[in-house]
Structure formats: structure tokens, C-alpha cells
NUVOZA-354849 format. One record per residue: x, y, z of N, C-alpha, C, O in turn. Coordinates in steps of 0.02 Angstrom, whole numbers, plus 50000, padded with zeros to 5 digits. Layout:
% residues N
XYZXYZXYZXYZ;...
% end
This chain:
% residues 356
562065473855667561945475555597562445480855575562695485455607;562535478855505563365484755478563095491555493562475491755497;563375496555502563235504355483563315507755414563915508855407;563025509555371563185511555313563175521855306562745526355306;563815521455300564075531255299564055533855209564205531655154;563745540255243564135543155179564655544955186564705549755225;565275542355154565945544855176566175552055132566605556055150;565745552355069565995558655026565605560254972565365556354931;565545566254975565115569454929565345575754881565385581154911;565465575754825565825582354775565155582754738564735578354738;565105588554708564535591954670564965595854608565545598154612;564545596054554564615602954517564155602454463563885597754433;564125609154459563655614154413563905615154352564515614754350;563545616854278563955619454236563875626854237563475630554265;564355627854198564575635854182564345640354172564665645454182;563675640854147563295645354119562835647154173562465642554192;562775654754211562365656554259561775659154188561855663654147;561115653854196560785657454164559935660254213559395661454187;560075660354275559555663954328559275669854284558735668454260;559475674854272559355682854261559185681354174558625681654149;559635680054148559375677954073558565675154033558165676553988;558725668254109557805664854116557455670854134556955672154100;557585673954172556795679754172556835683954122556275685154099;557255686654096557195692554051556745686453993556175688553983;556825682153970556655676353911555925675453957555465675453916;555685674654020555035672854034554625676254032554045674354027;554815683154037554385689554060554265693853987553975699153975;554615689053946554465693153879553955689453829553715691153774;553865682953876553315678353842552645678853884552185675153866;552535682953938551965685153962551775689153934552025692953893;550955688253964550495695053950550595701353962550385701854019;550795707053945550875713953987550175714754021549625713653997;550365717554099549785716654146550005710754188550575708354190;549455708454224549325705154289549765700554269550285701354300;549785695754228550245687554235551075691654237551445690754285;551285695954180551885699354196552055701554272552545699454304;551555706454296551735708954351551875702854426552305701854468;551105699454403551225693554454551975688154452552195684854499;552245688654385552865682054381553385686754398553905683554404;553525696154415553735698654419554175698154510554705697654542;553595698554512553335697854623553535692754623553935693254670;553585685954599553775678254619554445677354611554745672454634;554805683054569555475681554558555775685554621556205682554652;555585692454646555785695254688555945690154747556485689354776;555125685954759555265682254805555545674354835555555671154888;555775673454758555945666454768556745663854804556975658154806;557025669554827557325667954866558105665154811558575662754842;558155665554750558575663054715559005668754679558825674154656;559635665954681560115670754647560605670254592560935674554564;560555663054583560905659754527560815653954510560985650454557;560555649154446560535645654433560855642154367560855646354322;561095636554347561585635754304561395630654259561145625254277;561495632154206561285627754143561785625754109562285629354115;561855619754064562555617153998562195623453924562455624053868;561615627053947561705631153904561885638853906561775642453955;562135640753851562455649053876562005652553857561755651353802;561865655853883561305664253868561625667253836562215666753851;561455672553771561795678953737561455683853714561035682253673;561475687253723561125694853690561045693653627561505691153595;560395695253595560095695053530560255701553492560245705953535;560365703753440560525708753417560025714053439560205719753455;559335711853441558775715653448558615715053525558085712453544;559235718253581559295716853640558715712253677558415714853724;558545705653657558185699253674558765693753702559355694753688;558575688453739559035684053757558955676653698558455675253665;559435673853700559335666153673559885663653679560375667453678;559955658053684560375652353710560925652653639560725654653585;561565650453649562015649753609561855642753570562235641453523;561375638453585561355631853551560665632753493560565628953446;560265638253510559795641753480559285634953487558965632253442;559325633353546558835626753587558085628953602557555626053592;558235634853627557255639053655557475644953614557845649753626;556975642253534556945647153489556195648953496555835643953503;555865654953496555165655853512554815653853448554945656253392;554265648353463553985644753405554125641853387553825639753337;554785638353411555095633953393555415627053442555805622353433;555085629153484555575624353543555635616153510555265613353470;556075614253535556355606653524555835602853551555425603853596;556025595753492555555588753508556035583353577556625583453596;555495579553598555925575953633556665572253599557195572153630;556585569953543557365567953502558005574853553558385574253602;557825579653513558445583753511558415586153600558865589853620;558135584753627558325586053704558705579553725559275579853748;558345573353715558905569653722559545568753703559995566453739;559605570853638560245571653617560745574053637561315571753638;560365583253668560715586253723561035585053781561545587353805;560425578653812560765577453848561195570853846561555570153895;561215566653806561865561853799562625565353788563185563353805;562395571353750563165575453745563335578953810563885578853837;562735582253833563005585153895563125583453968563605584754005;562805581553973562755574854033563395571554064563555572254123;563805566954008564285563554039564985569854045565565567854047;564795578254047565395578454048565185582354114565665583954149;564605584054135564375586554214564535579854246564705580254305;564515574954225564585569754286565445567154282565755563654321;565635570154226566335568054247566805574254289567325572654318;566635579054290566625584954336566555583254398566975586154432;566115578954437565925580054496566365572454516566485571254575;566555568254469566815562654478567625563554488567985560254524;567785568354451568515571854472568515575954535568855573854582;568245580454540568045581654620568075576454685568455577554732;567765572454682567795567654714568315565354727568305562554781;568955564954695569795563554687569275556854724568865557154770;569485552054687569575544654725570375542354703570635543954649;570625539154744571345534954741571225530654681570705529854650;571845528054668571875520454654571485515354686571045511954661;571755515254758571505510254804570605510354787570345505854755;570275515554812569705517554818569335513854763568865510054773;569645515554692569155514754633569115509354604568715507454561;569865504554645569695497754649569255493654704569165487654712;569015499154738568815495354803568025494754789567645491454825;567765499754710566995500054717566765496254684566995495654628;566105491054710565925487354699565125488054668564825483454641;564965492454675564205494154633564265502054606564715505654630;563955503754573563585509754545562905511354547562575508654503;562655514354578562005517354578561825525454538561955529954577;561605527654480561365532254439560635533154439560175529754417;560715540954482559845543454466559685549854439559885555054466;559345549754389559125555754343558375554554315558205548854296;558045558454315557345559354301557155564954245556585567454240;557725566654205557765574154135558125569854092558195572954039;558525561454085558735562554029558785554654027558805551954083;558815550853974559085543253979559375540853899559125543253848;559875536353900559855535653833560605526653870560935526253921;560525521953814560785515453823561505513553784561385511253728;562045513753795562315512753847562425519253884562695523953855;562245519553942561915526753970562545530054042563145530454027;562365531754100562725539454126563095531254165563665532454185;562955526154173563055519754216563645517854199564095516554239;563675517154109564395513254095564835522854096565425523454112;564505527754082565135531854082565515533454151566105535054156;565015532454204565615532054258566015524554265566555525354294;565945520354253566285514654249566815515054189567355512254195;566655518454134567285520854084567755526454112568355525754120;567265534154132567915537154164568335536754226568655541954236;568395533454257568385530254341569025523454311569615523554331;568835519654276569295514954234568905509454297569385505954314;568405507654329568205504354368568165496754349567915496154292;568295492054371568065484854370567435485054320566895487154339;567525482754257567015479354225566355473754246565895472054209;566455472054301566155466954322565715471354379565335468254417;565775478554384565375481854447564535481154442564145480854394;564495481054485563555480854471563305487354473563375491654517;562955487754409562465493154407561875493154398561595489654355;561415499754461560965502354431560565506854408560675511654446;560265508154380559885515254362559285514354377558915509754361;559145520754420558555523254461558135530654431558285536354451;557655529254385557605532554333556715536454340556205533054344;556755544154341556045546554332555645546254417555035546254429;556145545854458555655546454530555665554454554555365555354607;555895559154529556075563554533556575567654601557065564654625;556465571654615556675574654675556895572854717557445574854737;556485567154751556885561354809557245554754792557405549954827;557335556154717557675549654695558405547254735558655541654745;558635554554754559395552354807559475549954863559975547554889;558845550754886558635545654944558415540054932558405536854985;558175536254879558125530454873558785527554847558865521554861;559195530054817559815526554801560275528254861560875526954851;560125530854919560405530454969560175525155016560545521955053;559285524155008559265516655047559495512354999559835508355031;559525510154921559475505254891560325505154920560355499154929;560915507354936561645509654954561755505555016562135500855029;561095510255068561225504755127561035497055144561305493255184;560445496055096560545489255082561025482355070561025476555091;561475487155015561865483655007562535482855030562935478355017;562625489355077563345489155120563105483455175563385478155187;562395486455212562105480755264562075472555245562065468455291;562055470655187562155462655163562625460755147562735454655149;563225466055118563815466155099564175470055131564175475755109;564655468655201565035477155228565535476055196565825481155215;566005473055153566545475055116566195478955046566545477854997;565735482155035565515483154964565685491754980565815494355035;565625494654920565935501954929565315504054858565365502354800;564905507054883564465510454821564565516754809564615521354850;564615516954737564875525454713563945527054678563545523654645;563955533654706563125533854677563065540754633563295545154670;562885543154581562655548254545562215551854549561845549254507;561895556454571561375560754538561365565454506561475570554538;561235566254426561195571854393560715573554377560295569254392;560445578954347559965581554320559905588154269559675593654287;560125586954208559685593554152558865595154153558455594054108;558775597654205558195601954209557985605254155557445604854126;558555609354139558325615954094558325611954039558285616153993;558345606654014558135602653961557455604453930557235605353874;557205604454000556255602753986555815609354001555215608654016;556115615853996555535620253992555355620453919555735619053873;554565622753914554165623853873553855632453849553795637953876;553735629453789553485638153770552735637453827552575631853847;552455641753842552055641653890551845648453897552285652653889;551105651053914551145658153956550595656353998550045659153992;550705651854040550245648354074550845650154145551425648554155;550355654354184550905656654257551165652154291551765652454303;550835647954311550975644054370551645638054347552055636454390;551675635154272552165632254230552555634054222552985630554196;552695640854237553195646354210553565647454266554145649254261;553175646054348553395647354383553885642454410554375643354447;553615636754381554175630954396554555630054346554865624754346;554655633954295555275634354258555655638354314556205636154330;555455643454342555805646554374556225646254439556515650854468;556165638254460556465635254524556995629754506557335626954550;557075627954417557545623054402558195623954357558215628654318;558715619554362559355622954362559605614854337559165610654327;560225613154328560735606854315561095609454353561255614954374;561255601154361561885597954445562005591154431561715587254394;562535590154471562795583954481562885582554545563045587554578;562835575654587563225575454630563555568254653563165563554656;563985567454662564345561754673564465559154752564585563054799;564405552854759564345550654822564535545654838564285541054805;565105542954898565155535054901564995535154965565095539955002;564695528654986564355524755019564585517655044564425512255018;564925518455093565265510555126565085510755208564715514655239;565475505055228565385503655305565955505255342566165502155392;566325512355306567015514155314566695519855394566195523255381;566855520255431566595523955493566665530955483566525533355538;566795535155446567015543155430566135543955371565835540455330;566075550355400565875556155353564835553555424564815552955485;564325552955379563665553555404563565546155423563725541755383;563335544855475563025536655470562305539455442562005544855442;562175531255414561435532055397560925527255460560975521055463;560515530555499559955528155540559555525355530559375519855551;559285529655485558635526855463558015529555391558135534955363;557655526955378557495531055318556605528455342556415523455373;556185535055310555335534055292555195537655276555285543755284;554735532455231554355537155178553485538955194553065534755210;553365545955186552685547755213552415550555146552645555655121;551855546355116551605547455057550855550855066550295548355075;551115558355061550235562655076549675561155042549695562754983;548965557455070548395555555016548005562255010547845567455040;547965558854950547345563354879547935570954857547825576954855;548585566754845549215574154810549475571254737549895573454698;548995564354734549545560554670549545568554596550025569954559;548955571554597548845576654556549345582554566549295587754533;549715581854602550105588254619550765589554588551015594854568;550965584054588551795582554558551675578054502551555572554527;551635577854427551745575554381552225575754322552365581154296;552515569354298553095570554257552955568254194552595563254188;553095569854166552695562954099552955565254026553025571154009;553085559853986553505561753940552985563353869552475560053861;553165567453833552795567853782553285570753703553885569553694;552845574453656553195575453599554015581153597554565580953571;553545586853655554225591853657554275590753729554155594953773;554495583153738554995584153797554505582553859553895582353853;554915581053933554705579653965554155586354016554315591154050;553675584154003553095588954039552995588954126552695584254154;553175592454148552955592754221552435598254237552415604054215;551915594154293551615599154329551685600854391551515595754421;551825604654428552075606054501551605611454523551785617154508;551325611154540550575613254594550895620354659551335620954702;550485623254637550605630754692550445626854762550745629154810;549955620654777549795618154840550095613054862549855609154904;550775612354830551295606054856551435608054942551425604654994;551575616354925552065617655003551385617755038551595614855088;550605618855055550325619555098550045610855112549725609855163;550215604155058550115598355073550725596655117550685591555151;551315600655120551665597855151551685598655208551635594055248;551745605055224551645607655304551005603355324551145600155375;550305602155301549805597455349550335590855343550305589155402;550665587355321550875581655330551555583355383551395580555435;551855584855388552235587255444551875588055504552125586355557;551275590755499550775592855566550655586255607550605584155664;550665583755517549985577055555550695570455556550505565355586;551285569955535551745565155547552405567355578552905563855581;552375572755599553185575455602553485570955670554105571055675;553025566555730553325562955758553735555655726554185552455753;553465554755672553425548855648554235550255592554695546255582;554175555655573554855559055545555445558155569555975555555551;555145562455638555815561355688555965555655728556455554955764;555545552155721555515545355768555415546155846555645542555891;555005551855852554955553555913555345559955951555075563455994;555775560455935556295564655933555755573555934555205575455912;556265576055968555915583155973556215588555917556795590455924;555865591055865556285594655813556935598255826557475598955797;556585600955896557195605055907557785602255940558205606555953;557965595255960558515591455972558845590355920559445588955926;558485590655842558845587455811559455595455775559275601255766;560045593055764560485598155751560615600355672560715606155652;560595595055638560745593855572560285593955527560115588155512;559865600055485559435600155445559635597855360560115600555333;559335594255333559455593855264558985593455208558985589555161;558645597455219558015599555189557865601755094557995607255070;557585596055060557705597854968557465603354975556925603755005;557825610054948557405616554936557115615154853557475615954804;556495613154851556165614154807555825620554801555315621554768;556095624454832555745632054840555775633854894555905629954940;555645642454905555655646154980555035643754995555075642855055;554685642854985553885641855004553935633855029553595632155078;554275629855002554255623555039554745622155111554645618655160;555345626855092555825627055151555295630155194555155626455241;554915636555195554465638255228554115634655288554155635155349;553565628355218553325625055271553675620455306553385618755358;554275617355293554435613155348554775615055404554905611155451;555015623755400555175626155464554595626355491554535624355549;554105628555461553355629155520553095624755532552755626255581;552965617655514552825611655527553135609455578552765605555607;553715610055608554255606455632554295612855704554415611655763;554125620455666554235624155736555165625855731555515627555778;555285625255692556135625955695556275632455693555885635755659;556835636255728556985640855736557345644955660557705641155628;557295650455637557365653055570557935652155528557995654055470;558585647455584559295646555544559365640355545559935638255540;558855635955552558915629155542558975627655473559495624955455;558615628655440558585628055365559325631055342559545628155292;559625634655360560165638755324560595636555266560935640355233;560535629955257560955626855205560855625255165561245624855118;560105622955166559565621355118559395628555082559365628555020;559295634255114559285641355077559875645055044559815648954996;560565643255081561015645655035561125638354995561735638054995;560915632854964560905629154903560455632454852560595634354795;559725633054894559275636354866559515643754807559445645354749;559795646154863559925653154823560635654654786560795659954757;561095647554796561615648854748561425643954678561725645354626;560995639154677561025634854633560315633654630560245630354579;559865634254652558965634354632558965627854629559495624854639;558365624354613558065615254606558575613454544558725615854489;558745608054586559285604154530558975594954552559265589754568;558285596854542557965587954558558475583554622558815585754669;558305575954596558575573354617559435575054650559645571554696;559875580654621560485581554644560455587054731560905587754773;560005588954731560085596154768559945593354828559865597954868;559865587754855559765587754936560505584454934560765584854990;560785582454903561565578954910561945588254893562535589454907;561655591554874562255595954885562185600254934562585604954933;561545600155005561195600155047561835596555114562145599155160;561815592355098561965585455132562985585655133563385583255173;563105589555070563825590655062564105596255108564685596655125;563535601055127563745607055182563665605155239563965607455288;563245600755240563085596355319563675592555326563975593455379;563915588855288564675584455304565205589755306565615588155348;565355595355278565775599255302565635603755348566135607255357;565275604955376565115606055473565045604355499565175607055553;564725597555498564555594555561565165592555611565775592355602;564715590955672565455589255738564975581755748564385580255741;565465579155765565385571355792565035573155838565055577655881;564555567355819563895565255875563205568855863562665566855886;563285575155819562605576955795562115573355763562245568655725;561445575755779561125571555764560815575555686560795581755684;560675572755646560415576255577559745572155536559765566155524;559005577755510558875573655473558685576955385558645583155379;558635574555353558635573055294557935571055252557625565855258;557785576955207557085575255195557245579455102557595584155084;556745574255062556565575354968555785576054973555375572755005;555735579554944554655579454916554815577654821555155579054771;554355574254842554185571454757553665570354721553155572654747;553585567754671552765563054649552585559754708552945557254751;551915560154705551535554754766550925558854807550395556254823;551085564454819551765568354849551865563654899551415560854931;552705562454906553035557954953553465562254966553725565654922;553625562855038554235563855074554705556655098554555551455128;555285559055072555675554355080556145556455130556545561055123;556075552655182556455555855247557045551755280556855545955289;557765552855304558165549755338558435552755387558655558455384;558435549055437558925549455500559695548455489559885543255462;560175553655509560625549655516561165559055571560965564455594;561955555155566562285556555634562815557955617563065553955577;563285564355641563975563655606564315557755649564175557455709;564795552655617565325551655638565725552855667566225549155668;
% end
């Protein structure tokens, strides 16, 4: 059976560090007292140090923060229309960023034969699918598809839907997308726990090709472990101002029991600590948490997943590929590595795979 690698992976962020900005703007929409003090303590500890938005932060005359697009006006926040809008303008130029990164040849960009695009913050028709096939100058005839609203582990499914098709096709070369405008979708809110997951999300891109070319990660294997009675935990759902998420303070303690109770089944038997190569979605310090303690892993296993974490915070679906981009630039041939997204379901989406 073919082997299907990731042969390459480029990322980028936009410009605007707005980490420090978001709290001064969150902490001024709390209660003075306990919810302030408490969202105070969560920022200390979240383990994050920069996160990046397509919007710019600026000082208000009346030393307050607000965005240069005057997007999160208080009392005013935007309808779903004008977020989308945002993101049809902003969107194709983070993904043409990470698509230049990538430097593909001539040869290369004639050689790709599908497109795979996943985003779960933004959609609009003719959508992020034909703009890499416009900026790329790619074969008109490429197959595309869009993998839309699975959230977080969406890059692992367009990484099996990838190996599928190198495994039925080994001359096929898949170029795959994940972006995400997060900061699209916070809400006026002084509801803590909502506030707190504004406080773990950021925009990214990341770009990826996928052939049966022998360089960069093979892919092993992939499973999915869907924790029962969590469907309430992770919700996305679209409504008037924009897409609404709920993300549950008890995601990271559903995860660690499912690690307890599957982590052989993860590793395929495999002993955690054989395996060399961690690639873990930091959806938070508290989730990197539990899967070092689930797993028993020693405190620098995670290390890559925490400095993503803490240079670039939750960037959805993009952030285990830019996880996965520090793992291909260290790894040594023959390591063994695995690869894990939490999402709706709650599902862990898990893969095996090996440097080259």
C-alpha cells in the first residue's frame, strides 16, 4: 500500500499582535470584583504571549482600546453579514501569505492534483478553494474540496481525506489549507467562562502538501476517539451576530478520562514514552495539561505544542499544522511521532506517523 508524507508545511499569521489589547478591551467589559479579578488570574495563567489578528488595536483618545476597522464597537458589535465580509476580504490575503511561503516551483504547482480547504470562522462562493487555484496559477481542472465547520481537528481530517487519495492515486500531489479568523467571532458578553474562550483564539494559516514523495512525515495511521455524553461541551453554531461558540471549562478534565480510558488504543499499543514526536492541538494550557498526565509524559514532551501555544494562542483548525511544522523541522529519521486535535463531539482526532 502507497505511503502518503507530509512533505511541507509554511504557516503565517497576520500582523497585528492583538494578545494584550484583547485583555485591556475584556477586563473593561467585566464586573469590578470577582468575574474581573477571576478573568484576571486566567490570563496570568494561560500560558499565552501573543496572539494575532487581520485587525489592528489603537488607543482611544479616552485611553480605551478599539480596533482600527471600528469592528468591536461596545453596543455595537457586528451582524453575521459584515463578519463575513471581513472575512472574504481578509482571508485570501492570509492564505496567500502562507502559499508564498511554501515557495512551490513551477514543476511542483504543475504537479498538484487536488486542493483540500478547511475553515470553520468564515465561508463565502466562489470561496478560499478557487483563490488558491487563482494565486498558485494551478490547473483549472484540479479537484477541490472544502471541509467546512468541524472545527479544531478539521486538519486531521483533510489529512486523512489527503491520504486517501495519494493511497488510490500515488502520482496525485494534494496541496491542503487551513485557515481560520477566529477573532471574527467574539461577542459582547460578560459572561466569564465565554470570555475566557475569547481569550485562547487568534488567526492563522497553514499550508501543506501531501504526496507519496518519501521526504518530510509519513502518515501511519489515523483514530478517532469520540468521548460519550461531551456532545454539550464544544458547540459552534451560527446565528445573527456571528458565529456562537461554547467551549466548556470541563473539555480538559473529559479529556484526560479519555486518554485514561483509550490512550492504548491512541498509541496502538505503543508505550507513551517510546513515542518521540509529540504534536499535540494546544487548545489551552489546561488541555496540553491533561494529555501530558493522561499519557504520563515527561514535562518537555509537549514543548512545541506550548511554544505554538504561547507565541500564537488557538488558531482552530490551523494550529496543530503549525505544531506539526516544528516537528518536521527537528525531527531525525526514524522517529516515531503522534499527532492529536480535540473538537465537537468531543472527538479526538489522532495520527500516527514517522520522520522520513
Amino acid at each position: 500500500m502507497t505511503t502518503a508524507y507530509i512533505n511541507r508545511i509554511a504557516t503565517a499569521v497576520p500582523q497585528h499582535d492583538v494578545h494584550r489589547p484583547f485583555i485591556d478591551f475584556a477586563d473593561s467589559m467585566l464586573a469590578e470584583g470577582t468575574m474581573r479579578n477571576l478573568f484576571r488570574r486566567m490570563v496570568r495563567m494561560s500560558a499565552i504571549e501573543h496572539r494575532y489578528s487581520f485587525l489592528q488595536a489603537i488607543a482611544s483618545a479616552d485611553g480605551n482600546w478599539r480596533d482600527a476597522e471600528d469592528f468591536y464597537l461596545p453596543g455595537s458589535f457586528p451582524g453575521t453579514a459584515r463578519r463575513m465580509e471581513a472575512f472574504e476580504r481578509f482571508a485570501p490575503l492570509l492564505a496567500q501569505a502562507a502559499l508564498d511561503k511554501l515557495a512551490l516551483t513551477e514543476e511542483e504547482r504543475r504537479g498538484i492534483t487536488h486542493v483540500i480547504v478547511t475553515s470553520c470562522t468564515g465561508l463565502y462562493a466562489p470561496g478560499l478553494d478557487f483563490e488558491v487555484v487563482n494565486h498558485l496559477g494551478l490547473n483549472s481542472s484540479v479537484e477541490r474540496t472544502m471541509i467546512g465547520f468541524m472545527g479544531c481537528y478539521a486538519a486531521m481530517n483533510a489529512l486523512k481525506s489527503a491520504r486517501h487519495i495519494v493511497r488510490s492515486e500515488a502520482g496525485s500531489t494534494v496541496l491542503v489549507l487551513s485557515l481560520e479568523l477566529c477573532t471574527l467571532h467574539f461577542q459582547e458578553t460578560r459572561d466569564l467562562e465565554q470570555m475566557l474562550s475569547f481569550l485562547l483564539f487568534a488567526d492563522g494559516c497553514a499550508a501543506y502538501l501531501v504526496s507519496a514523495q518519501p521526504a518530510g512525515l509519513a502518515i501511519d495511521s489515523f483514530l478517532a476517539i469520540r468521548i460519550p455524553d461531551t456532545s454539550h461541551l464544544i458547540t459552534w453554531r451560527i446565528r445573527e451576530l456571528g458565529f456562537d461558540m461554547q467551549l466548556s471549562g470541563q473539555v480538559p478534565a473529559a479529556i484526560a478520562r479519555a486518554i485514561k480510558e483509550a490512550g492504548g488504543q491512541i498509541t496502538r499499543g505503543k508505550d507513551p514514552l517510546s513515542i518521540d514526536l509529540w504534536a499535540i492541538h494546544p487548545g489551552g494550557r489546561t488541555i496540553l495539561d491533561s494529555v501530558e498526565k493522561g499519557f504520563g509524559l515527561p514535562a518537555d514532551a509537549l514543548s512545541y505544542s506550548r511554544d505554538i501555544l504561547a507565541r500564537f494562542g488557538n488558531m482552530s483548525s490551523a494550529t496543530v499544522m503549525f505544531v506539526l511544522e516544528q516537528v518536521l523541522h527537528h525531527a531525525q529519521a526514524g522517529q516515531q511521532g503522534c499527532a492529536m486535535s480535540f473538537g465537537p463531539g468531543v472527538t479526538a482526532e489522532t495520527m500516527l506517523f514517522h520522520a522520513a
